[in-house]
PQR file of N, CA, C, O and H, with PARSE charges and radii, in Angstrom:
ATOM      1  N   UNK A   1     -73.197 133.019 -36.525 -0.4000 1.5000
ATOM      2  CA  UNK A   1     -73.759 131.690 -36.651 -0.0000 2.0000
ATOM      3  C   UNK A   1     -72.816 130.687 -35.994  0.5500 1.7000
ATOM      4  O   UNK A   1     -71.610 130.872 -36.154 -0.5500 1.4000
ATOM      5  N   UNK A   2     -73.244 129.614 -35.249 -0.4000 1.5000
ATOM      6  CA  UNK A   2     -72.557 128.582 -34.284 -0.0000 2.0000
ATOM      7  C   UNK A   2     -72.334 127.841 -35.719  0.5500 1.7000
ATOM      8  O   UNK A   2     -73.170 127.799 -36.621 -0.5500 1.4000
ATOM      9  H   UNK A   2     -74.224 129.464 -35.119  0.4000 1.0000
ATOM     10  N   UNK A   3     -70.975 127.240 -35.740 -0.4000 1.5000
ATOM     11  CA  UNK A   3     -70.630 126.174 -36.248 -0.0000 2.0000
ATOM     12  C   UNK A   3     -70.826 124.979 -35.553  0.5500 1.7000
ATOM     13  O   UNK A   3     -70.703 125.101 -34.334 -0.5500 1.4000
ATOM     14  H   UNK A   3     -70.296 127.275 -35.007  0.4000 1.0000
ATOM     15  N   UNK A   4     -71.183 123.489 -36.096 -0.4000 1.5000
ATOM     16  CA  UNK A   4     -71.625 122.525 -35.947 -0.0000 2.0000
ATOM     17  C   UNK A   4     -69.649 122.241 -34.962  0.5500 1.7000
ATOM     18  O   UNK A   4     -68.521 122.713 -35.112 -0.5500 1.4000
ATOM     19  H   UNK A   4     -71.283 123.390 -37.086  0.4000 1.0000
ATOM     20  N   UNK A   5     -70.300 121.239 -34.054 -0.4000 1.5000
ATOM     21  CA  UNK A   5     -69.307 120.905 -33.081 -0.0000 2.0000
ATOM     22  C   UNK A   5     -68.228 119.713 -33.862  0.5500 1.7000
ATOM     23  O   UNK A   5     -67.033 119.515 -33.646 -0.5500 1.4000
ATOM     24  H   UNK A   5     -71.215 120.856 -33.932  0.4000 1.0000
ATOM     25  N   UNK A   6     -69.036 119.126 -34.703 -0.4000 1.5000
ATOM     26  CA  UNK A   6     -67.659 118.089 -35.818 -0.0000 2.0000
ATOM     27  C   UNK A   6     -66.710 119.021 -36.566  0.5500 1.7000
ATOM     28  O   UNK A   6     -65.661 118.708 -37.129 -0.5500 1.4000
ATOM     29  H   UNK A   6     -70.007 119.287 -34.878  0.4000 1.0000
ATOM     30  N   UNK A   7     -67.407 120.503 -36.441 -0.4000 1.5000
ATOM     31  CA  UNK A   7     -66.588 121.347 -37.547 -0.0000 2.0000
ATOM     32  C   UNK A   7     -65.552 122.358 -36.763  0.5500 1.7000
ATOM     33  O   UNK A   7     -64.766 122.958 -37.497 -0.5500 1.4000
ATOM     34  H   UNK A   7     -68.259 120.757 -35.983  0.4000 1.0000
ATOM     35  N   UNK A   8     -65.496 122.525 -35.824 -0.4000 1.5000
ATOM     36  CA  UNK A   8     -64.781 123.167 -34.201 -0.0000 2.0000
ATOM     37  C   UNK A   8     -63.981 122.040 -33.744  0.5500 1.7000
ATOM     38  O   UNK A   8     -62.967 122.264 -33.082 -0.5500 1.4000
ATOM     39  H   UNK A   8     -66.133 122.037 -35.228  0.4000 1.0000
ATOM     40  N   UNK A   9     -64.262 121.092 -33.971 -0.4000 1.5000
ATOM     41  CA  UNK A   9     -63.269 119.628 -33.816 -0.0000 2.0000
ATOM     42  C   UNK A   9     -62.352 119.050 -34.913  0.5500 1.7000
ATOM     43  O   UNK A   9     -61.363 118.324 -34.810 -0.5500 1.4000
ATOM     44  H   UNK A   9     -65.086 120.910 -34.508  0.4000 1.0000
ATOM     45  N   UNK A  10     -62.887 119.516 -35.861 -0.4000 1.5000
ATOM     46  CA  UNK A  10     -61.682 119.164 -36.912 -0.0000 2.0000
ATOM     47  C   UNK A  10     -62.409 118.122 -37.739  0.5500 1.7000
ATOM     48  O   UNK A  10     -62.120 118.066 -38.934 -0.5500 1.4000
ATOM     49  H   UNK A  10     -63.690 120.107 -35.945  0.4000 1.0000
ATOM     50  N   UNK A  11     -63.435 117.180 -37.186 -0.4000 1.5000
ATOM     51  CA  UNK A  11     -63.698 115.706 -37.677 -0.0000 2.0000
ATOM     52  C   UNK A  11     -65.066 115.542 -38.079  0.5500 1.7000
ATOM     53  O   UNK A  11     -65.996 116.225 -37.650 -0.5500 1.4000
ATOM     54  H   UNK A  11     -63.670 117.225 -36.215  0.4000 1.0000
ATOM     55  N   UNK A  12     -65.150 114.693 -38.845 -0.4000 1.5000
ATOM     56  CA  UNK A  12     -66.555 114.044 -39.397 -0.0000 2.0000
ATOM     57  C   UNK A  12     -67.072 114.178 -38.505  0.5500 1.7000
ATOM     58  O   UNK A  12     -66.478 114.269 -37.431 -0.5500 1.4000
ATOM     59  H   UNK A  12     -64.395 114.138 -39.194  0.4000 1.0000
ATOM     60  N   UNK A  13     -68.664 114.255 -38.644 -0.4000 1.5000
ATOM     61  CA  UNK A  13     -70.099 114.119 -37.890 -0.0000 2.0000
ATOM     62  C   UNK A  13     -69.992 112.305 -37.664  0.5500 1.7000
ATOM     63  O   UNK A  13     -70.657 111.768 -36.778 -0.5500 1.4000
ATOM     64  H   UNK A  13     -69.146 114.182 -39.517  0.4000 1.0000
ATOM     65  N   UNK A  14     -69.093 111.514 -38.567 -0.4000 1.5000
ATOM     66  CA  UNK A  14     -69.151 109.952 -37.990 -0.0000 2.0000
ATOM     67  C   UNK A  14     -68.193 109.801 -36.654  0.5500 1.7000
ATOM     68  O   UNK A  14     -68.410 109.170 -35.620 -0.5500 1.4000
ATOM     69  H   UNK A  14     -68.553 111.951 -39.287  0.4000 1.0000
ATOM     70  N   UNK A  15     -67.124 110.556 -37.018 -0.4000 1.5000
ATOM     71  CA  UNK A  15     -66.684 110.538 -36.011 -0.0000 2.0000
ATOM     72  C   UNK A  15     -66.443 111.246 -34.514  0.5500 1.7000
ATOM     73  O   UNK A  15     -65.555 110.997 -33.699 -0.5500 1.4000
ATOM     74  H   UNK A  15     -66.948 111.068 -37.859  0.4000 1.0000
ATOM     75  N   UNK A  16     -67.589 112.259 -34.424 -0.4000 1.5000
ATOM     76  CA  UNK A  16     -67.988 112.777 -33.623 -0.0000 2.0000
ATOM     77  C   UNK A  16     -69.190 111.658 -32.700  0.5500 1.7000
ATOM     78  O   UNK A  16     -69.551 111.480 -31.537 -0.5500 1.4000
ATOM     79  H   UNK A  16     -68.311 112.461 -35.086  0.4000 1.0000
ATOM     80  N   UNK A  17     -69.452 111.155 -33.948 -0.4000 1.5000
ATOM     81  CA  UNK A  17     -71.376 109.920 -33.411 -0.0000 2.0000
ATOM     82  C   UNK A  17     -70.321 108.299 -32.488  0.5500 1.7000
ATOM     83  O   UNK A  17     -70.816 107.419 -31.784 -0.5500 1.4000
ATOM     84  H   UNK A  17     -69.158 111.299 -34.893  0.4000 1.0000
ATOM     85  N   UNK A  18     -68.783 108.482 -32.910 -0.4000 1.5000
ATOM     86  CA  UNK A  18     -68.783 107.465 -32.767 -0.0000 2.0000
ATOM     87  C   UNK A  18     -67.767 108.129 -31.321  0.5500 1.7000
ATOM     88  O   UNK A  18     -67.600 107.106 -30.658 -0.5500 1.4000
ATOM     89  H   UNK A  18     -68.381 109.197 -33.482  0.4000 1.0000
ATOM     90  N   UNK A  19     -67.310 108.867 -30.835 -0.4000 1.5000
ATOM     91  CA  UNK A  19     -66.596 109.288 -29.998 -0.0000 2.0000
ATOM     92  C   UNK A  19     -68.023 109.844 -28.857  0.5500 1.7000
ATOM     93  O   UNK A  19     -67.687 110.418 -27.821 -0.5500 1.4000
ATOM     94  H   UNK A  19     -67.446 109.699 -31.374  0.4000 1.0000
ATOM     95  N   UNK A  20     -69.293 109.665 -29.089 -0.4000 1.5000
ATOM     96  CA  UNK A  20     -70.328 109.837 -28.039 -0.0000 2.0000
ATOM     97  C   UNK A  20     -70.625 108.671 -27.721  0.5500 1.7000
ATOM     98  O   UNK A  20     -70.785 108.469 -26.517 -0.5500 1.4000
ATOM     99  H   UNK A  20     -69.566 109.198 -29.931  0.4000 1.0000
ATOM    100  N   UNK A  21     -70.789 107.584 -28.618 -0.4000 1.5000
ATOM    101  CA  UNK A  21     -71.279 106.415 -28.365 -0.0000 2.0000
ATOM    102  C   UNK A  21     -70.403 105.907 -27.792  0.5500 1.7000
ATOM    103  O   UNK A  21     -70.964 105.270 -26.900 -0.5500 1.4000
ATOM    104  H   UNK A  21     -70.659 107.748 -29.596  0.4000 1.0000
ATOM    105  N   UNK A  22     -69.129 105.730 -27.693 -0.4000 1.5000
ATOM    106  CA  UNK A  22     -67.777 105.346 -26.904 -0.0000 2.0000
ATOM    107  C   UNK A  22     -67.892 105.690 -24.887  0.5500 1.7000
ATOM    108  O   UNK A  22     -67.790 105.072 -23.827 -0.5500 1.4000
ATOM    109  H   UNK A  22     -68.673 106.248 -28.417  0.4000 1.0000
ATOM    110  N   UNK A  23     -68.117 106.856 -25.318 -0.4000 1.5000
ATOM    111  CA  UNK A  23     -68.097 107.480 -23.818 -0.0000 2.0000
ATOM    112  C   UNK A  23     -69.248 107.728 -23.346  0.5500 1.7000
ATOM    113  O   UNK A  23     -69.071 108.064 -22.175 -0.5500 1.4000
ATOM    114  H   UNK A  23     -68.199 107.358 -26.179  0.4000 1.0000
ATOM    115  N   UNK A  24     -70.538 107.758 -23.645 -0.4000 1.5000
ATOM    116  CA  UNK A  24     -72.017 108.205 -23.112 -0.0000 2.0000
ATOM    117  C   UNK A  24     -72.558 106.947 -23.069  0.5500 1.7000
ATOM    118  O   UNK A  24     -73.590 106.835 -22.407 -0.5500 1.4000
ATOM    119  H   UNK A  24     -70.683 107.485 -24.597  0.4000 1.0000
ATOM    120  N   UNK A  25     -72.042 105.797 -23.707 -0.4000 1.5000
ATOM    121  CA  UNK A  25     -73.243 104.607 -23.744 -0.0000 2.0000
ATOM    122  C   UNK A  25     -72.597 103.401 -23.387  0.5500 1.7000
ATOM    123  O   UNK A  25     -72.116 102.806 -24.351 -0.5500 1.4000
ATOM    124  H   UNK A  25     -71.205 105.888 -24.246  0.4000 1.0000
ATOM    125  N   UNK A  26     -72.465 102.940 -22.431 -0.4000 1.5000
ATOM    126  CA  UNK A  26     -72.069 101.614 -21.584 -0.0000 2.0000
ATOM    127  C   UNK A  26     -71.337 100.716 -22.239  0.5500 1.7000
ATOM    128  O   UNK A  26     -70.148 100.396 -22.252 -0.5500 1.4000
ATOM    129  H   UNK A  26     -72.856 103.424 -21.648  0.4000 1.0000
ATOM    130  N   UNK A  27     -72.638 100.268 -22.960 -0.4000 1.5000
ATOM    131  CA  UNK A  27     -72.190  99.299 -24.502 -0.0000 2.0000
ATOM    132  C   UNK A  27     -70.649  99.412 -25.285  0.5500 1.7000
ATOM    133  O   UNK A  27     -69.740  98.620 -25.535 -0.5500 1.4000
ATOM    134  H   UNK A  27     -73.604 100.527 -22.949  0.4000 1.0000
ATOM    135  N   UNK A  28     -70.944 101.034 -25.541 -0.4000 1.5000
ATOM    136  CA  UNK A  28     -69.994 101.310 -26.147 -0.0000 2.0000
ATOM    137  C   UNK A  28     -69.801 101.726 -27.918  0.5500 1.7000
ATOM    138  O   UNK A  28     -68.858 102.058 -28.637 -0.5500 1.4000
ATOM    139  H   UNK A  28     -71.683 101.677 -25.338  0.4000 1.0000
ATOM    140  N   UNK A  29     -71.401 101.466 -28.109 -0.4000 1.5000
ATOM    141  CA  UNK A  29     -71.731 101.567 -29.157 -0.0000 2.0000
ATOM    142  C   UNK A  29     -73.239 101.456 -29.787  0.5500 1.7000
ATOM    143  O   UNK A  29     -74.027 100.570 -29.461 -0.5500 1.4000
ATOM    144  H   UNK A  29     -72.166 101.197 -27.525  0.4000 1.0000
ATOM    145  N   UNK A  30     -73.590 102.734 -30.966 -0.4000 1.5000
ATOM    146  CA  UNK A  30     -74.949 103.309 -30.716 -0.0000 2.0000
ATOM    147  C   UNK A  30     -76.191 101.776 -31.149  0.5500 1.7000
ATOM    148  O   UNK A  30     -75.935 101.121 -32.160 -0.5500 1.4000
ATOM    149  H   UNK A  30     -72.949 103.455 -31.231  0.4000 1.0000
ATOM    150  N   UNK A  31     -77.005 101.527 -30.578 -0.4000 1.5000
ATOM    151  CA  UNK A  31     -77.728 100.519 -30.997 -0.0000 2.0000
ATOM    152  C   UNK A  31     -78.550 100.391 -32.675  0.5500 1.7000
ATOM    153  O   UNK A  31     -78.686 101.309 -33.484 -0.5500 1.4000
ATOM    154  H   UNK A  31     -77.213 102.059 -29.757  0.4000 1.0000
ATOM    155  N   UNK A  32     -78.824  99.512 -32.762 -0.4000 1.5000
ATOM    156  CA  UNK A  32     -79.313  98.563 -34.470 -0.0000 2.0000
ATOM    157  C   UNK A  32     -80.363  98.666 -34.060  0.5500 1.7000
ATOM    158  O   UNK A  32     -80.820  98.562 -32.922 -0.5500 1.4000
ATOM    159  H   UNK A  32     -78.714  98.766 -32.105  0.4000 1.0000
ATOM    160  N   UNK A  33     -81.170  99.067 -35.830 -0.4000 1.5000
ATOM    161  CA  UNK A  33     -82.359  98.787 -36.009 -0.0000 2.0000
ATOM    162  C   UNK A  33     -82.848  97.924 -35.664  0.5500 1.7000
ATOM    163  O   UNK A  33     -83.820  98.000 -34.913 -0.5500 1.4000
ATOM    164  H   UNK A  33     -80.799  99.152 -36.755  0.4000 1.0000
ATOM    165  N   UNK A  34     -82.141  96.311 -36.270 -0.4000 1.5000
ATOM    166  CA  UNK A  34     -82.591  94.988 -35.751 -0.0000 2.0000
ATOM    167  C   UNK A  34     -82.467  95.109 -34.430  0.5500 1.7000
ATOM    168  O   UNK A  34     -83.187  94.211 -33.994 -0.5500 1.4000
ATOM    169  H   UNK A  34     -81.352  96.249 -36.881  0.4000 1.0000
ATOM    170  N   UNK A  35     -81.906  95.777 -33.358 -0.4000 1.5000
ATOM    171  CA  UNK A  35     -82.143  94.994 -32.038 -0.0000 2.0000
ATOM    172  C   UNK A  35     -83.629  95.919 -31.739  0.5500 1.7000
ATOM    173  O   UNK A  35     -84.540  95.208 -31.314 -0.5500 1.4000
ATOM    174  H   UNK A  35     -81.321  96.507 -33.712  0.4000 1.0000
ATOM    175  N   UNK A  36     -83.820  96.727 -31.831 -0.4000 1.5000
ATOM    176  CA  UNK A  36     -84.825  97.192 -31.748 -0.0000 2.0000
ATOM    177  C   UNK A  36     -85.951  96.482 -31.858  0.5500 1.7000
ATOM    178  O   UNK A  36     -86.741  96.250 -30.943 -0.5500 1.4000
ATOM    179  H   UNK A  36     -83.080  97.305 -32.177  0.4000 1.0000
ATOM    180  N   UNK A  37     -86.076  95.943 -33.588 -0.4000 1.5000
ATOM    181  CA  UNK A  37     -87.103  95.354 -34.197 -0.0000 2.0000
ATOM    182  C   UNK A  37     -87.374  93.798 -33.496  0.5500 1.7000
ATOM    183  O   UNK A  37     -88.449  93.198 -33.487 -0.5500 1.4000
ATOM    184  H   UNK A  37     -85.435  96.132 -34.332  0.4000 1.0000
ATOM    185  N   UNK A  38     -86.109  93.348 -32.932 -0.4000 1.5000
ATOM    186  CA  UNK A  38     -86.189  91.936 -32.364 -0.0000 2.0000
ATOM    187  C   UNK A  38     -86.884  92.166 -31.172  0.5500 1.7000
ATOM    188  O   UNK A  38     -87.710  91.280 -30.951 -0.5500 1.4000
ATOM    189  H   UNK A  38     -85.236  93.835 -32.939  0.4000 1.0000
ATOM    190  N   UNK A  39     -86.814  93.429 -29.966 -0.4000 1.5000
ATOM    191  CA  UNK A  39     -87.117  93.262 -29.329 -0.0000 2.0000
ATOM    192  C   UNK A  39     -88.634  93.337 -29.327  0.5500 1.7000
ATOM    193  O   UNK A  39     -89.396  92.658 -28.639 -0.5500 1.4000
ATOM    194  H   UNK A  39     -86.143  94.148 -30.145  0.4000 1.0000
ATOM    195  N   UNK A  40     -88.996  94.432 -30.359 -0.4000 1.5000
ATOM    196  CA  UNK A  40     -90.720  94.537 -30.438 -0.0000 2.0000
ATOM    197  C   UNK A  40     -91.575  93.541 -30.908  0.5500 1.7000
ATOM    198  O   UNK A  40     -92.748  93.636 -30.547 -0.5500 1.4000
ATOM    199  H   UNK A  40     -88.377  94.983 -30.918  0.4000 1.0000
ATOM    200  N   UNK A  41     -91.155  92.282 -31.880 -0.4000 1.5000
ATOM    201  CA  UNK A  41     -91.332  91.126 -32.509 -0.0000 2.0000
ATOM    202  C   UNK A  41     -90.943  89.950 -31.041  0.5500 1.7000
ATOM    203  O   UNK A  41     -91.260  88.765 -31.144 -0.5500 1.4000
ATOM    204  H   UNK A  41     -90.202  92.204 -32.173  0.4000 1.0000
ATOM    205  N   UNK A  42     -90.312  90.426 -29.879 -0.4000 1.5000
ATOM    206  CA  UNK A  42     -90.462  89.754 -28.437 -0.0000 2.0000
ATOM    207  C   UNK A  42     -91.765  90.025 -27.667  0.5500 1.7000
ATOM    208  O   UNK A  42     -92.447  89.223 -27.029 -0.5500 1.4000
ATOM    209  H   UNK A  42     -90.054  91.389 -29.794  0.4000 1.0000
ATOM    210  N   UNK A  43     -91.953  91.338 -27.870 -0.4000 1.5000
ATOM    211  CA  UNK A  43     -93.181  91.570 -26.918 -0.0000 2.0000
ATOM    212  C   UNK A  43     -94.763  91.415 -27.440  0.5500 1.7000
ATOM    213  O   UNK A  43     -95.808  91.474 -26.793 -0.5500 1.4000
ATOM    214  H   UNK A  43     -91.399  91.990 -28.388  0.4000 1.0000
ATOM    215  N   UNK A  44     -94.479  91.149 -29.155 -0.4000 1.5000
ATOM    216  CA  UNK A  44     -95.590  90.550 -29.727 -0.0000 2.0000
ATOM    217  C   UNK A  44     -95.992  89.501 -29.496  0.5500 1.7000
ATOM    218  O   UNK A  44     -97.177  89.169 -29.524 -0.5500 1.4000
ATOM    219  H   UNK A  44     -93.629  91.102 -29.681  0.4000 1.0000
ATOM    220  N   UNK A  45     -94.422  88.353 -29.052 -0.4000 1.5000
ATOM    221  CA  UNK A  45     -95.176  87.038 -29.371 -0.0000 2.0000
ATOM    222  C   UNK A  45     -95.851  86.536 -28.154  0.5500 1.7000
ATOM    223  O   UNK A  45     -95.999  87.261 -27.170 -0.5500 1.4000
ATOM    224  H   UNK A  45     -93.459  88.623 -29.030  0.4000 1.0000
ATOM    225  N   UNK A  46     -96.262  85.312 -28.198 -0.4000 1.5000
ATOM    226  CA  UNK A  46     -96.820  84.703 -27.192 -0.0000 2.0000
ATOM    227  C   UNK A  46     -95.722  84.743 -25.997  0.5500 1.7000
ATOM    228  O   UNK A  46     -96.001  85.238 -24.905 -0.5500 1.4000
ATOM    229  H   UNK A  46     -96.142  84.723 -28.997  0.4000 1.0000
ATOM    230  N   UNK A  47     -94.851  84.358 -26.198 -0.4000 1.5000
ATOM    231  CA  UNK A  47     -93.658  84.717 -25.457 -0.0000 2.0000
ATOM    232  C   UNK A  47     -93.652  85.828 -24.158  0.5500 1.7000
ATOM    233  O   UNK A  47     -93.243  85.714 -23.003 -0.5500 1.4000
ATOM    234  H   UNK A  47     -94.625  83.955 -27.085  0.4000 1.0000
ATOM    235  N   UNK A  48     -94.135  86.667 -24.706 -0.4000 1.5000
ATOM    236  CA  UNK A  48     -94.267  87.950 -23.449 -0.0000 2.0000
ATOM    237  C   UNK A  48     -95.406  87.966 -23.045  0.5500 1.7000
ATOM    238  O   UNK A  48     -95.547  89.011 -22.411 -0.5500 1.4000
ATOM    239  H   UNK A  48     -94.468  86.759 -25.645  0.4000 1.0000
ATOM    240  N   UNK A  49     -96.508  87.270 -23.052 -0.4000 1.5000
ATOM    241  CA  UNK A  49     -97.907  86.791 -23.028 -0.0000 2.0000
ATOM    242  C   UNK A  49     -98.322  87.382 -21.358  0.5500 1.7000
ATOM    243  O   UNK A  49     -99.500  87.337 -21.004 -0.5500 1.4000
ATOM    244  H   UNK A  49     -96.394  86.420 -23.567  0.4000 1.0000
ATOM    245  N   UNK A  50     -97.325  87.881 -20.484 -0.4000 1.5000
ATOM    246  CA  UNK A  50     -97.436  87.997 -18.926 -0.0000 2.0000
ATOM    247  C   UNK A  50     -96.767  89.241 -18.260  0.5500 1.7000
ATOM    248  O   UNK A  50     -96.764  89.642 -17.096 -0.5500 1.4000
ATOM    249  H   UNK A  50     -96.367  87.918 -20.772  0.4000 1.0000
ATOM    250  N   UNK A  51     -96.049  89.834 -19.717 -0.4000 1.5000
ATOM    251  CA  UNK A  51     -95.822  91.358 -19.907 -0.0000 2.0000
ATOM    252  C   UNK A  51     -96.556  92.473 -19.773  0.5500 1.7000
ATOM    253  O   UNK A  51     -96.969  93.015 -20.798 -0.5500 1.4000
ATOM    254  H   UNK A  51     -96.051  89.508 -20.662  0.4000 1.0000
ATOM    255  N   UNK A  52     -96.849  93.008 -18.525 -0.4000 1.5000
ATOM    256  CA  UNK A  52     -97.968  93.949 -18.479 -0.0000 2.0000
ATOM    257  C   UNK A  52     -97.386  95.285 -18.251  0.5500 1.7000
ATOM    258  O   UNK A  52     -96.298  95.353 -17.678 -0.5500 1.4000
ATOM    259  H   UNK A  52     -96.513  92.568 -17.693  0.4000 1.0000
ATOM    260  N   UNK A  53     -98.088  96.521 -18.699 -0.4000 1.5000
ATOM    261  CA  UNK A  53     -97.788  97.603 -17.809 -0.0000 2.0000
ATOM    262  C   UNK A  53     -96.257  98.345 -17.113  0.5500 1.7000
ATOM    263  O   UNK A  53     -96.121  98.923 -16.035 -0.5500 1.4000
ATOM    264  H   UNK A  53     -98.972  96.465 -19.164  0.4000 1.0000
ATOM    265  N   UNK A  54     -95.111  98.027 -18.326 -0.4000 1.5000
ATOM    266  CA  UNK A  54     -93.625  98.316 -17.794 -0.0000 2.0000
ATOM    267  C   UNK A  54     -93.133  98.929 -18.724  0.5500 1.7000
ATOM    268  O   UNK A  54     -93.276  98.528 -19.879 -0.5500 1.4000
ATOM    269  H   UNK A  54     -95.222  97.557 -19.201  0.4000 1.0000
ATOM    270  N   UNK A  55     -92.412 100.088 -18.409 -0.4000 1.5000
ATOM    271  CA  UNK A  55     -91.806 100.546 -19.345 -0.0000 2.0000
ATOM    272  C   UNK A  55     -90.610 100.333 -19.462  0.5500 1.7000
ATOM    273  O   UNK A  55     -89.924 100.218 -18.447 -0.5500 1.4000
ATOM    274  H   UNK A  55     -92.296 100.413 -17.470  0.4000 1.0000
ATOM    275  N   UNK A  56     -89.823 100.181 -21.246 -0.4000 1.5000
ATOM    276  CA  UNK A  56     -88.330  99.175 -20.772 -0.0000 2.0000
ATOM    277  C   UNK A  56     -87.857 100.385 -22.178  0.5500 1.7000
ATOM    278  O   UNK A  56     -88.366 100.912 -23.167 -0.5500 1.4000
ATOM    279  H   UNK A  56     -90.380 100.275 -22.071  0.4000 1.0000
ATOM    280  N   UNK A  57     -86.499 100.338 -21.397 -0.4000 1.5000
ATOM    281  CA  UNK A  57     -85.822 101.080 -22.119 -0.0000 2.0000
ATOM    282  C   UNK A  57     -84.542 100.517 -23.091  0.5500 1.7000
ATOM    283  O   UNK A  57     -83.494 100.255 -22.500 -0.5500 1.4000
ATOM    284  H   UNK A  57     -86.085  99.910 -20.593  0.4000 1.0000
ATOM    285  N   UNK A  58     -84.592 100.336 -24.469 -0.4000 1.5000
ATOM    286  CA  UNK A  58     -83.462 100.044 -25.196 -0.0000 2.0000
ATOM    287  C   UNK A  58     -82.791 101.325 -25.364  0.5500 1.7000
ATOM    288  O   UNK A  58     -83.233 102.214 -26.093 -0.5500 1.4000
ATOM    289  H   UNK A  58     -85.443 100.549 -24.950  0.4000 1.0000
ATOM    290  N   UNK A  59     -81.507 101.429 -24.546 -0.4000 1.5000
ATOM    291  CA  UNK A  59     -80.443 101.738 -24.703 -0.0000 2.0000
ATOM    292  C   UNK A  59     -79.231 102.046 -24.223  0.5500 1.7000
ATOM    293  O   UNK A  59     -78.678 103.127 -24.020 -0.5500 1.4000
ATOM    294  H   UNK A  59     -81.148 100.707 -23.954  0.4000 1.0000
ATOM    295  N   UNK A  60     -78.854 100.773 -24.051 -0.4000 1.5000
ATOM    296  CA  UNK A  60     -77.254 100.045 -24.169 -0.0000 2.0000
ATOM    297  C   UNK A  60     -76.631 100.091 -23.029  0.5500 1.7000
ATOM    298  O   UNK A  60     -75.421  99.881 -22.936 -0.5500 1.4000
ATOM    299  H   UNK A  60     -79.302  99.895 -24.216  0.4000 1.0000
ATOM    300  N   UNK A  61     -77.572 100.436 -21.805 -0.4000 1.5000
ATOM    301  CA  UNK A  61     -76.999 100.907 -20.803 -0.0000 2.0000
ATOM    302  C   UNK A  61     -77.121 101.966 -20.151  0.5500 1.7000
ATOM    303  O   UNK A  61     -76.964 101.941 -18.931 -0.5500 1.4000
ATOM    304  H   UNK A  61     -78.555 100.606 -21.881  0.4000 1.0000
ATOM    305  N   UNK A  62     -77.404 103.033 -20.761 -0.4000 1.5000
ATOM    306  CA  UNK A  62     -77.728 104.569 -21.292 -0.0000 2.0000
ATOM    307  C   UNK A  62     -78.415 105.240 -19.734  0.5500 1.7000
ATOM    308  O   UNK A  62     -78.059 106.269 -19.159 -0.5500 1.4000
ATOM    309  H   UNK A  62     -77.532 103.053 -21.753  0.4000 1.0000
ATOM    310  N   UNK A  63     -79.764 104.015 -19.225 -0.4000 1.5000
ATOM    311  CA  UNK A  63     -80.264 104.780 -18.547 -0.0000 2.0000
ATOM    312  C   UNK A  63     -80.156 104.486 -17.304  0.5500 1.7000
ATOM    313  O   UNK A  63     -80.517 105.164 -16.342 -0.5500 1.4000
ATOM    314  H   UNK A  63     -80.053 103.179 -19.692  0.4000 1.0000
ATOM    315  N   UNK A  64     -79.527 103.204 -17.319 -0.4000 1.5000
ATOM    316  CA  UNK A  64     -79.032 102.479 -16.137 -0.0000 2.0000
ATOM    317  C   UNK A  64     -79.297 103.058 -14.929  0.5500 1.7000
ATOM    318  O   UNK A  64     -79.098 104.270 -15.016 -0.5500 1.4000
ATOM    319  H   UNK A  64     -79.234 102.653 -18.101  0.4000 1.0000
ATOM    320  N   UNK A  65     -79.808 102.589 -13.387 -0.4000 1.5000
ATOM    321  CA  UNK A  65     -80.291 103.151 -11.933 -0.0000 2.0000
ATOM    322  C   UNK A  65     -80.891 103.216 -12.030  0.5500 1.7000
ATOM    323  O   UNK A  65     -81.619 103.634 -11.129 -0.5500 1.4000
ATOM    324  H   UNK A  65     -79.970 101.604 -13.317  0.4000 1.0000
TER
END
């Protein structure tokens, strides 16, 4: 049976989540519920009223090119 990779490392599963988010994600750190929720409560309002047909990606940098 494979042991989990936090457990071959010595360290928490937090600190495994936080040593990916460091180096895999631009930001530098894994994104919030709220930014999420802010952004979908953006494309509801009248506000995005001219928003058609795009697909947008929240995350942090992640998919960048």
């Amino acid at each position: 049976m494979k042991k989990p990779l936090a457990w071959t490392r010595n360290i928490t599963v937090e600190q495994l989540r936080e040593g990916y988010s460091k180096n895999a994600i631009p930001v530098g750190r894994s994104g919030r519920l709220s930014e999420v929720a802010d952004f979908v409560c953006y494309l509801l309002s009248e506000r995005a009223s001219y928003i058609t047909g795009v697909t947008t990606n929240i995350a942090g940098g992640k998919t960048r090119g």
